[in-house]
N, C-alpha and C positions, 0 to 999 in steps of 0.2 A: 504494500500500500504506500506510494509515494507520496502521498500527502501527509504520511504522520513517521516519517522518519524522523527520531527528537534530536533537537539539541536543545543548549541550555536555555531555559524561557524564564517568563517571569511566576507565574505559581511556586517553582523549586527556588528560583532568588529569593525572591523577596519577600520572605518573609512577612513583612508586616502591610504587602498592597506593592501595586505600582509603582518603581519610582521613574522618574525623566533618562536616569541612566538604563534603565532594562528597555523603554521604549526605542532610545536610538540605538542601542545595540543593535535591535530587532530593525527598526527600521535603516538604519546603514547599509541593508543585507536587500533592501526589498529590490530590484534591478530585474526589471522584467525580461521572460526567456523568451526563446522565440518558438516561433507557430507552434498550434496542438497539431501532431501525428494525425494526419486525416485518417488513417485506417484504422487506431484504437477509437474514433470520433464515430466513424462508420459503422465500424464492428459493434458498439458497445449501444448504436441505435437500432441494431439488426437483433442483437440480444434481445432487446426489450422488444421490438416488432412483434419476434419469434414467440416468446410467452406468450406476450398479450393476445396470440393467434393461439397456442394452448389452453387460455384461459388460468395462464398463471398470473400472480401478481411479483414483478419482479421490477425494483424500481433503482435508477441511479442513485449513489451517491458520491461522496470527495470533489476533486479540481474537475473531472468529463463531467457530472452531472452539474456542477456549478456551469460552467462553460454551457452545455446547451439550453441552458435556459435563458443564456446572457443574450442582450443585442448582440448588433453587430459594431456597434461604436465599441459598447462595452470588451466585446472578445479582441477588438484590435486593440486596445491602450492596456487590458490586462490580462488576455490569452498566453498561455505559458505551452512549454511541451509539457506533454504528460505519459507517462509511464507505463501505464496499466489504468484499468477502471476498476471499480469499486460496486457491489451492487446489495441491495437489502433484499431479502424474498422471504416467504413464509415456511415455517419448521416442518409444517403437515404437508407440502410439493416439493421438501427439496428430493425425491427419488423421481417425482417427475421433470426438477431442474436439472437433475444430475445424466435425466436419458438426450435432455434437451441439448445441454452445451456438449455432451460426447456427440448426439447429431451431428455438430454444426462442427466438430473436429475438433472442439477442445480435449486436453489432454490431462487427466485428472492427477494432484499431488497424493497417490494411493496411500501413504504413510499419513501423511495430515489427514487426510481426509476419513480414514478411520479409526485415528485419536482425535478427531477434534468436530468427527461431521455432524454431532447434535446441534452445532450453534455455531460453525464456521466450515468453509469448502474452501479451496485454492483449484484453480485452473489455470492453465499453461496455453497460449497460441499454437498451433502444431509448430510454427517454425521456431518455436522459444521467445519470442522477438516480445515479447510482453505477460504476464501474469492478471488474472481473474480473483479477485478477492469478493468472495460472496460470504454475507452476514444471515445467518437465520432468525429473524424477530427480534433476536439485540445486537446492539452495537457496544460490545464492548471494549474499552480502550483503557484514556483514562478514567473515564468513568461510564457506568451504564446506560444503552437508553435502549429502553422498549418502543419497537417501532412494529410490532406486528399488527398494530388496530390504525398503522397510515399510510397503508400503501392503495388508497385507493381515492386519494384525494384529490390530488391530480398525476397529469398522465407523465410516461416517462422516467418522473425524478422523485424523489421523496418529497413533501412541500418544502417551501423556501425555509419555512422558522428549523423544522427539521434538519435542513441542509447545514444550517449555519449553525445549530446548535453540535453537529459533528465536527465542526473548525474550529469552536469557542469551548468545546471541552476538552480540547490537547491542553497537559499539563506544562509541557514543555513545548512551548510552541512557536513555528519557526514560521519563517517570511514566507513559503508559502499559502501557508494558512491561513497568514493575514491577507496575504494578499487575495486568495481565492474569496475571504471573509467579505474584501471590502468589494470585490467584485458581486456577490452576492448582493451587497446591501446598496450599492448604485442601481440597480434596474429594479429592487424590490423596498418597496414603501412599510414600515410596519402599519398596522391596521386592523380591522376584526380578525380577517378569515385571510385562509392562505389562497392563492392565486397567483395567475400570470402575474401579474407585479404588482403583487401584495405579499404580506409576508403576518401571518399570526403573534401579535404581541403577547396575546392573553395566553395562548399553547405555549411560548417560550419561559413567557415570567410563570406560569402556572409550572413548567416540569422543572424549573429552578426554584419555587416553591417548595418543593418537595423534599429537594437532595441538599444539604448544605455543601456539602463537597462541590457540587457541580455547583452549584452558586456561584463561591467562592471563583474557582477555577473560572467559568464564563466572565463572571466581572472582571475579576482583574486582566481578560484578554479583552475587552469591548473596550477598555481604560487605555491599555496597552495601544490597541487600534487606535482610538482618538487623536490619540499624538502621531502612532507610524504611520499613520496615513497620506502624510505631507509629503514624504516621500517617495508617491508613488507616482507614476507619469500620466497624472492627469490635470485639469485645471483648477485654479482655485476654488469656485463655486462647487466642483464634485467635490476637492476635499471637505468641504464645508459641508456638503449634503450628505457625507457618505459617514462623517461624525458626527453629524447632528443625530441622524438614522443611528448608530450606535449608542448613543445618549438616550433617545427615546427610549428604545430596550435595559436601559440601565435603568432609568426610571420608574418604568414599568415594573421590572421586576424587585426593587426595592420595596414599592408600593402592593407589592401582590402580597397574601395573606398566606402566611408560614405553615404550615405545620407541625404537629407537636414534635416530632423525629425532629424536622428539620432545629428547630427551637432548641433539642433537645442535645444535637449535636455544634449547636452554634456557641453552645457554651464552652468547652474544648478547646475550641477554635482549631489555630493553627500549629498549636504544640505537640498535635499530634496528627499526622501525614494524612491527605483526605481525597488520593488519586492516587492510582495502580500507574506503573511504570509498561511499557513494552514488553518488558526480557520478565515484567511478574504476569504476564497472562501468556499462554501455552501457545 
């Protein structure tokens, strides 16, 4: 999954919140790649085609699925290469996802995929030339999310708040992230419901309600964003809009009503670690 290779970010620094040095770190680094791979673009829209012709529910997610939803203004000033895609699908189809992408010549990681095929698959291109990372109903990373009751929301990609809520939960999180973040948050307005370009405030702040960890981890990278934003090649008024847009969601989910768990562990706080690392999930 090329989108959550870590390095060092701001949740493992900084201890006590964001500071101005963890954001330029981060932003120093943001330097846009060039074009996305038209054949993972291709391939990873023929994937979802293909289900959606089975009557699977099989939905993008990471930098392709952020990318095909963007303009076309948008994919030129922050389209990057990308790696591999990324995909969410449901526990109860993955033996009919599994007949699906061997149709289509993928080539299954056999050892992964029978330690780890309840709740994660890996797929191979036939020519090697890229990897399939498919999630079953959760994503889990640095922290959990249950996505098996959203993949029918809209078509294609997971919704927007979804999407972004998979870039603001890296614990350690690096100028891709942000940058696929703020690319998400340029063509999607927060707002009731999720949509072509809208993006669910209440879904966001409500599954950050819940989790203190993920709280935690989201805000301090919406924070992070605000400032690395600047750095990225667009004009001032996007920067402006595209932090203002992350400010709303900080607000929002400030304002949104806790939970006794979450209450429960906010006491704690940060003395004690509240996000899984990469090398601690299997």
């Amino acid at each position: 999954m090329s989108g959550y290779s870590y390095r060092a970010g701001v949740s493992q620094l900084s201890g006590g919140g964001v500071t101005h040095e963890d954001a330029a770190e981060v932003a120093g680094t943001m330097e846009p790649d060039s074009g996305a791979g038209s054949q993972i673009l291709s391939d990873a829209e023929a994937v979802i085609g293909s289900a959606d012709g089975e009557g699977l529910r099989v939905r993008l997610i990471g930098g392709v699925g952020i990318y095909l939803r963007s303009s076309a203004g948008t994919r030129s000033a922050l389209g990057r290469s990308y790696g591999d895609f990324d995909l969410v699908a449901r526990r109860k189809e993955s033996r009919q996802l599994r007949r699906l992408l061997e149709g289509l010549k993928f080539v299954p990681e056999t050892v992964f995929n029978a330690t780890h095929g309840e709740t994660r698959l890996l797929y191979n291109h036939p020519s090697g030339a890229y990897h399939v990372d498919v999630f079953l109903d959760e994503f889990n990373m640095s922290h959990k999310l249950d996505f098996s009751k959203r993949l029918d929301i809209v078509p294609l990609t997971l919704p927007p708040s979804d999407l972004l809520l998979t870039k603001m939960q890296v614990a350690q999180i690096n100028q891709k992230d942000l940058s696929d973040a703020a690319m998400l948050l340029l063509d999607h307005a927060p707002g009731e419901h999720d949509g072509e370009t809208d993006l669910s405030s209440g879904h966001f702040a409500g599954t950050l309600a819940r989790d203190w960890g993920l709280y935690t981890t989201v805000t301090d990278n919406l924070a992070m964003l605000m400032t690395a934003v600047a750095a990225l090649p667009l004009t001032a008024p996007d920067h402006e809009l595209i932090a203002g847009r992350a400010g709303e969601l900080m607000r929002a989910a400030e304002a949104a009503p806790k939970t006794t768990r979450w209450q429960v562990r906010s006491r704690v706080g940060r003395r004690v670690r509240w996000y899984e690392l990469p090398e601690d999930i299997g």
